[in-house]
Each structure stands twice: as C-alpha cells, then as structure tokens.
N, C-alpha and C positions, 0 to 999 in steps of 0.2 A: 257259290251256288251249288259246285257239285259237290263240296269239300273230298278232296283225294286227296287230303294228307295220310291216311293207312296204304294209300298204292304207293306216294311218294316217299316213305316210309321202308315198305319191303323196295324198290328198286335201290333205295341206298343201301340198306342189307344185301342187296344181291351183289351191287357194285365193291361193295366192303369184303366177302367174299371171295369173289375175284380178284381183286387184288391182294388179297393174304395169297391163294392160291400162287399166284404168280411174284411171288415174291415182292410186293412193291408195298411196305409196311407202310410209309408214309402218306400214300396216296389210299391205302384203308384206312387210317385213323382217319384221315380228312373224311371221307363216303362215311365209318362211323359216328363222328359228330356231327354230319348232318341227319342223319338217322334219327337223332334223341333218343337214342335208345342204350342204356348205360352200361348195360351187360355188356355189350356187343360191343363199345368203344372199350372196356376195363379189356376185352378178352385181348383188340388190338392192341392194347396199351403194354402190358403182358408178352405178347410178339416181339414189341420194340424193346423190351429189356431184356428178352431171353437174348436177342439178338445183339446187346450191347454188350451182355456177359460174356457170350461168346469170344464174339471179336472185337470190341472195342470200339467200337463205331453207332455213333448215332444215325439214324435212319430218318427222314423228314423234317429234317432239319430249319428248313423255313418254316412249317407250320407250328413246329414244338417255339422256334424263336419269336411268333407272332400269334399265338394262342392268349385271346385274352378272355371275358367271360367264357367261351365255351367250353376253359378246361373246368369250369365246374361240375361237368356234367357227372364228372368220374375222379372219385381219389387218384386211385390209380393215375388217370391223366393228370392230375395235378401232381403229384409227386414226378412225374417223369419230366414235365415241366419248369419243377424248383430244381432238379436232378440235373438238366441241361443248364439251369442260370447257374448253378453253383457250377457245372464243370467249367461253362466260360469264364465266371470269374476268378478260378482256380488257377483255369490256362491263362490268365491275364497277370496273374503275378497279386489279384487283389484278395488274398489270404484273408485280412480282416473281414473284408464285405461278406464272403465267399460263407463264412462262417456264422453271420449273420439271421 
C-alpha cells in the first residue's frame, strides 16, 4: 500500500556501511544483498578479498557457505563464492573436484 521498498533499500545501504566501517565484512555483504543493489554488494565483495589477500582469512563465512540464488546479484559475489567452494575443497584433499 505504501511500497517503502526505496527507504527499505537506503536503510540496508546505511546498515552496509556501517558495518564495512566497523570492520564486520560479512555482516555488510549480508545488509548488501539485501539492498539489491549490485554496486554496493561487488564494492563489499572487493573488502572480503582485499581482506583475504591480506591475511588469509575468509570473513562471513556462513553466509559465502550458504549463498544461493542471491550470489547472482554480483560476479564479484559469485566468484568469491566458487573461490570459498574450491578453497574447502582444496583444504579437503579433493583436488579433482576442487578443480572442476
């Protein structure tokens, strides 16, 4: 009746934000894809791997392991995505699949 999806929209940009600010990558990718807004998930997406380069460490790690249609919103998130399945199945010993 009222359609507020443009306000529900900027408060997930604002919550997206805020958590890059505060360091909590995986908690703005999530606030990014509920956004639908694709810029703005690629930019988090972009955070999570500058951040993996660094130190080797995946950040949001439940959400990247249980990401299903919504990584479409963004290459970027889908590469980060197939980037997490191959590292587990790398760390798992399963070479073949891994490479796949």
């Amino acid at each position: 009746k009222y359609d507020l999806s443009h306000q529900a929209q900027s408060v997930c940009k604002t919550m997206t934000m805020r958590a890059v600010l505060s360091g909590r990558l995986g908690s703005a990718l999530d606030w990014a894809i509920q956004s639908k807004d694709a810029t703005v998930a690629a930019g988090v997406a972009d955070k999570i791997l500058d951040y993996y380069a660094q130190c080797g460490q995946f950040v949001g790690l439940d959400l990247l392991d249980s990401l299903g249609s919504e990584m479409l919103l963004s290459v970027k998130i889908v590469f980060l995505s197939k980037y997490r399945r191959f590292h587990c199945l790398y760390e798992a010993g399963k070479f073949k699949v891994a490479g796949e």
